[in-house]
C-alpha positions in Angstrom: 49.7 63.2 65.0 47.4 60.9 63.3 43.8 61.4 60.8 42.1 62.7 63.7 44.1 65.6 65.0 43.0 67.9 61.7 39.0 66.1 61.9 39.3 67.7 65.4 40.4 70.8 64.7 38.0 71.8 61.7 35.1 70.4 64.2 36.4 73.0 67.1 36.6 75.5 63.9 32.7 75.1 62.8 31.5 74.7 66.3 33.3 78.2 67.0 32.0 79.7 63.6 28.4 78.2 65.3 28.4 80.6 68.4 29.4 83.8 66.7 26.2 85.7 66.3 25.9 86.6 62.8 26.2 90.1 62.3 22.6 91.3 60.7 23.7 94.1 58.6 27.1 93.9 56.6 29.7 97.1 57.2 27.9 100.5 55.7 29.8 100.5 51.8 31.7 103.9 51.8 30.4 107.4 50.4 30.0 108.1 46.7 33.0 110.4 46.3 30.6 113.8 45.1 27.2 114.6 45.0 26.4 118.1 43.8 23.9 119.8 45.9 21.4 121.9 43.4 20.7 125.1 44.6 19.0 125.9 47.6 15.2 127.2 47.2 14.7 130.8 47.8 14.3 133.3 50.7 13.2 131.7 54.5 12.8 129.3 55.8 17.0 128.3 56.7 17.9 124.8 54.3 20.5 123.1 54.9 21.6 120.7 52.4 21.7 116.8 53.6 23.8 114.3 51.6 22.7 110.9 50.6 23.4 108.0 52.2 23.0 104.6 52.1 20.2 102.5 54.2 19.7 98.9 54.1 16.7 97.7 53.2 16.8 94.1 54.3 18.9 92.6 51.7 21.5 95.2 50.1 22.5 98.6 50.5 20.1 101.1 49.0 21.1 105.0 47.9 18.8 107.3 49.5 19.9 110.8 47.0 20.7 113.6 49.5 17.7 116.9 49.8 17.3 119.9 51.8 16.2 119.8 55.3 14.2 122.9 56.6 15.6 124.7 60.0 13.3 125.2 62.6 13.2 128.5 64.2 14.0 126.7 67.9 16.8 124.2 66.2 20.1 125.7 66.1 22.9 122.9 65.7 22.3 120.8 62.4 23.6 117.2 63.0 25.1 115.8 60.0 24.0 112.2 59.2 26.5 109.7 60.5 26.8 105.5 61.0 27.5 104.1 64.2 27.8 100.6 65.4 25.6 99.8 67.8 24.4 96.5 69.6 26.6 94.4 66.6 25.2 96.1 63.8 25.9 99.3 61.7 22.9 101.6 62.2 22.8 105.2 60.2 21.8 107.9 62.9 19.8 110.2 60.0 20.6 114.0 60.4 18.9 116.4 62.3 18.8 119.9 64.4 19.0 120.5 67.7 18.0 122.7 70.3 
């Protein structure tokens, strides 16, 4: 093997590192380990406390503080807030009721 063999292989290395699409959005970083919900506000409508999470807003990873979410009387599954990788990027699906 002479000088060239290792030029050859870091060249094959970068060129490889070239085609993989960069992936826009690092990994979601995990949950804080407790938020404390206050109390939920008095008599109807349903509420249903929502966690924070975090959202990225184009640079870094931003805490969004968790609130109460109102039930609609037609809703009747609540959807907790969840990330799923989609299309190469993490992408938080917010939370929600359903029919």
């Amino acid at each position: 093997m002479g000088p060239r063999v290792p030029l050859v292989l870091t060249a094959a290395a970068l060129l490889a590192a070239a085609c993989t699409p960069a992936n826009p959005y690092p990994p979601p970083p995990a949950l804080p380990v407790l938020e404390l919900a206050p109390a939920p506000p008095p008599g109807p409508p349903v509420m249903i406390w929502e966690p924070g999470h975090y959202q990225w807003n184009g640079s870094a990873y931003l805490w969004v503080p968790g609130h109460y979410a109102e039930r609609r009387p037609e809703m009747r599954r609540w959807i907790a807030g969840h990330w799923v990788y989609r299309g190469g990027a993490w992408i938080w699906v917010p939370a929600h009721w359903s029919g």
